[in-house]
C-alpha positions in Angstrom: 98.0 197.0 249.8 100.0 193.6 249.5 97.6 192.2 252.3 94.6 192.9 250.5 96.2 191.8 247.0 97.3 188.4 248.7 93.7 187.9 250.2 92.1 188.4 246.7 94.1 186.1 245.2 93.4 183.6 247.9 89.6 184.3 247.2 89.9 184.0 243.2 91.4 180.7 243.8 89.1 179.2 246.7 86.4 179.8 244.0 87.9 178.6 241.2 88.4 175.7 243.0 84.9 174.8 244.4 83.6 175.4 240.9 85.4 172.0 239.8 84.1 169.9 242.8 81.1 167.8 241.3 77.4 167.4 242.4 75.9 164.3 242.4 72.3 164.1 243.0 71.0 162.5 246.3 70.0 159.0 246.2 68.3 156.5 248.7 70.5 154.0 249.8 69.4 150.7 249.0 67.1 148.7 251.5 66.0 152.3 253.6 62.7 152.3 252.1 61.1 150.7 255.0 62.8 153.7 257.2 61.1 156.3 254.8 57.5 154.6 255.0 58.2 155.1 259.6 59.3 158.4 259.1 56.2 159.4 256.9 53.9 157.5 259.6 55.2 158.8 262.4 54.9 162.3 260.6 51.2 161.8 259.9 50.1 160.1 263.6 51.9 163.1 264.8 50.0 165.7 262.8 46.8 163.9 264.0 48.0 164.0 267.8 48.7 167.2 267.1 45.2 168.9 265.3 43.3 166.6 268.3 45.1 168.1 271.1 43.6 172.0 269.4 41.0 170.8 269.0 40.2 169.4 272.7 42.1 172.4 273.9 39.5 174.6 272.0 36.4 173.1 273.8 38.9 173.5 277.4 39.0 177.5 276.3 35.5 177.7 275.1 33.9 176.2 278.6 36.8 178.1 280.7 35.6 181.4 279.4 32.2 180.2 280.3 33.2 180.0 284.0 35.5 182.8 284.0 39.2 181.3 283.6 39.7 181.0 280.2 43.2 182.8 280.0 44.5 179.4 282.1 43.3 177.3 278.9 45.3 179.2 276.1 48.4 177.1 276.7 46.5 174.1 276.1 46.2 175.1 272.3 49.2 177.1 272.0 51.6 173.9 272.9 49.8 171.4 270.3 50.2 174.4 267.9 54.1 175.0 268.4 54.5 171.1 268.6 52.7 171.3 265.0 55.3 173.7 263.9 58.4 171.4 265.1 57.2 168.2 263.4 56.8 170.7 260.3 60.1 171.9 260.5 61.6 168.6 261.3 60.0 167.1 258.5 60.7 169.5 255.6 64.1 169.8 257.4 64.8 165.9 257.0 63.2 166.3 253.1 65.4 169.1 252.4 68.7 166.4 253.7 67.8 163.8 252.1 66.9 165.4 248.7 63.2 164.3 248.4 
């Protein structure tokens, strides 16, 4: 039992410890607002290049079927919509970093 004893001590005092460690809030640096205003464009233009490329893909589907190969077409909205999902993700992931 001296094993586990030693090892609960070690525990008790690892979070002890990291209860005194400090935390400041996030802030900007100066002069990185211009950085923000890109990222929040690029964002956007991508969200439109995004909902476009559905949307075109939608018409390729709904005039594929028409002919008979519309299961060759599904990609074509099924890539813009995962691409919409990783500029999601990256976004909220870089909000969550930077503490907006």
């Amino acid at each position: 039992m001296f094993v586990i004893d030693v090892f609960h001590t070690a525990v008790d005092a690892t979070v002890n410890l990291t209860g005194v460690i400090p935390n400041p809030a996030p802030q900007q640096p100066p002069g990185t607002e211009g950085v923000t205003t890109i990222l929040a464009w690029l964002k956007w233009i991508g969200y439109v290049v995004v909902g476009g490329a559905i949307i075109v893909g939608g018409i390729l589907i709904a005039v594929s079927f028409r002919r008979g190969e519309g299961h060759d077409a599904l990609p074509k909205v099924i890539w813009p919509m995962a691409g919409a999902i990783i500029i999601g993700g990256g976004a909220a992931l870089i909000g969550i970093l930077a503490g907006a």
